[in-house]
Phi, psi and omega in degrees: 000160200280100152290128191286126194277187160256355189271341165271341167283356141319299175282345161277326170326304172303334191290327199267304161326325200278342193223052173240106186268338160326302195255315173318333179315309231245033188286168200294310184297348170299010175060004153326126199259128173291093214226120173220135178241184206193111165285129177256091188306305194308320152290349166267035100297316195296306199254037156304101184305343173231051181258327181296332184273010149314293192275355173278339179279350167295310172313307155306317173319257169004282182298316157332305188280320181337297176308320196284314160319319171283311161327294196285328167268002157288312200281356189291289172337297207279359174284315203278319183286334169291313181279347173272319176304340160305311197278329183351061192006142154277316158298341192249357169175126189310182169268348192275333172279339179291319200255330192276352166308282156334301176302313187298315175291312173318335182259301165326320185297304172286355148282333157269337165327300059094281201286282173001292217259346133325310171294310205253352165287323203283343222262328199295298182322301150348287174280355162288315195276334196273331185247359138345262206310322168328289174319307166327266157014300213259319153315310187294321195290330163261301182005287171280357172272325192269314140354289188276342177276330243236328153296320185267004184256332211260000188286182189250332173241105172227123166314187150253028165227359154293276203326325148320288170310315170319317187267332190299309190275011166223015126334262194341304210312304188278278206319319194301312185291318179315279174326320197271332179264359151314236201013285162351277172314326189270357141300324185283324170280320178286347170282341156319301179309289166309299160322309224254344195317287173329338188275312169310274168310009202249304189254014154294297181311319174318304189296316169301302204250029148283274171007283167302347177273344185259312201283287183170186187289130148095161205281343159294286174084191177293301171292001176081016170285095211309156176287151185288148188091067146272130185267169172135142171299152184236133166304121166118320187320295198308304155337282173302270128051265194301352179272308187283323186284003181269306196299327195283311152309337174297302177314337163284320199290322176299317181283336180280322178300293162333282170323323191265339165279334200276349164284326176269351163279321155282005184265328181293341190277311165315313187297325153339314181270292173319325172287302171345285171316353196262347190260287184320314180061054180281157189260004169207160189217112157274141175261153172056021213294160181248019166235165189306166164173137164297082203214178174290154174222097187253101180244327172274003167261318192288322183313326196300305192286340164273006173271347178296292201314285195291304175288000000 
């Protein structure tokens, strides 16, 4: 992981002077006494009055694609199962053996779904660990650029076309990180995906040759059941189609709510950090630093004030 140098904490220093009109009073040629202090952001989130209704829509987050996902390879099965049925002799079998078939595999399906989705319950912890650093990495890489606009978003003498720009580059800014942690994830699902292939392809085989064990002997068998990958449109597709893409809007809707409270847990923490700052008059305040430095640790002042805020 990336560590902040003192010389780059320097250089964030300037950044943070320029768009604080509060902390600029007290810059060093100003013959000013030179003062800093330092916040434990990840416990002033932690001790968030709304940090657990945070971490339950992250949790609902998940589990949504988890379903969506899971979703989406049931209706596959069972599209690929519609379509061998089809080809099905008519002579060779009613409806009443056609629907206790259907019942029989739908039930063959969901006990390995069942087994499937244990193995990958085992697996998350697993895959959590393998994209941390990624995630660290990806907080430190934003942390002070967003930091810093946000103090400068917070001055009191700003045109509206600084304040314009301001906001344009912390757009830009939080999409860029958004992608990268999408990215994150979809490292974090294929590395699952990739544990889970064999297992996958394991119970897939199963299913077929449950399937063929029922229909009759041999990959035809007597009713006439065609091998799976028959080409030719299959019933239900246009449906499923319309179920995931519904699941993708809820799942969009979710991801913006998260996102949007959690942005309001660091804005409270900033605004926190600044009522602070109008008494103390620090002339830089780090967050989280990762080198030694002399400085105040108003991490329990700033908390008072954001439970001041938020109630």
């Amino acid at each position: 992981m990336r560590r902040l140098t003192f010389a780059s904490m320097l250089l964030a220093a300037a950044l943070l002077l320029g768009g604080c009109g509060a902390i600029s009073r007290h810059l060093p040629f100003q013959r000013q006494e030179v003062r800093f202090a330092v916040v434990d952001w990840d416990r002033l989130v932690k001790e968030h009055p709304n940090y657990k209704k945070w971490q339950k829509k992250q949790e609902a987050l998940e589990t949504a694609k988890s379903l969506r996902d899971r979703q989406l390879q049931n209706g596959r099965q069972q599209l690929a199962l519609l379509g061998r049925m089809k080809s099905l002799n008519k002579a060779g079998m009613d409806q009443f053996s056609r629907a206790r078939f259907a019942a029989q595999m739908a039930e063959k399906q969901s006990q390995e779904q069942d087994a499937l989705r244990k193995k990958e319950e085992k697996l998350l912890d697993a895959a959590e660990a393998y994209v941390k650093p990624d995630r660290e990495a990806l907080e430190e890489r934003y942390r002070v650029p967003l930091f810093n606009l946000r103090l400068k978003l917070g001055s009191l003498k700003m045109t509206k076309e600084s304040q314009k720009a301001l906001l344009q580059e912390q757009s830009e800014l939080l999409a860029r990180r958004r992608q990268e942690m999408e990215a994150i994830e979809a490292k974090k699902r294929s590395y699952i995906e990739s544990r889970m292939a064999d297992d996958i392809q394991a119970s897939r085989d199963r299913i077929a040759a449950y399937g063929q064990s029922l229909a009759g002997k041999g990959p035809e068998g007597k009713t006439g059941l065609s091998l799976p990958g028959e080409k030719g449109a299959q019933p239900g597709q246009k449906e499923l189609d319309q179920l995931i893409q519904s699941m993708d809007t809820q799942i969009q809707k979710q991801t913006e709510e998260e996102k949007r409270l959690r942005e309001e847990i660091d804005s409270d923490i900033l605004s926190a950090i600044k009522k602070v700052n109008l008494t103390r008059k620090y002339t830089l305040i780090f967050r989280n630093p990762r080198a030694n430095i002399s400085a105040d640790d108003i991490t329990d002042e700033v908390s008072l004030q954001v439970k001041k805020i938020v109630y």
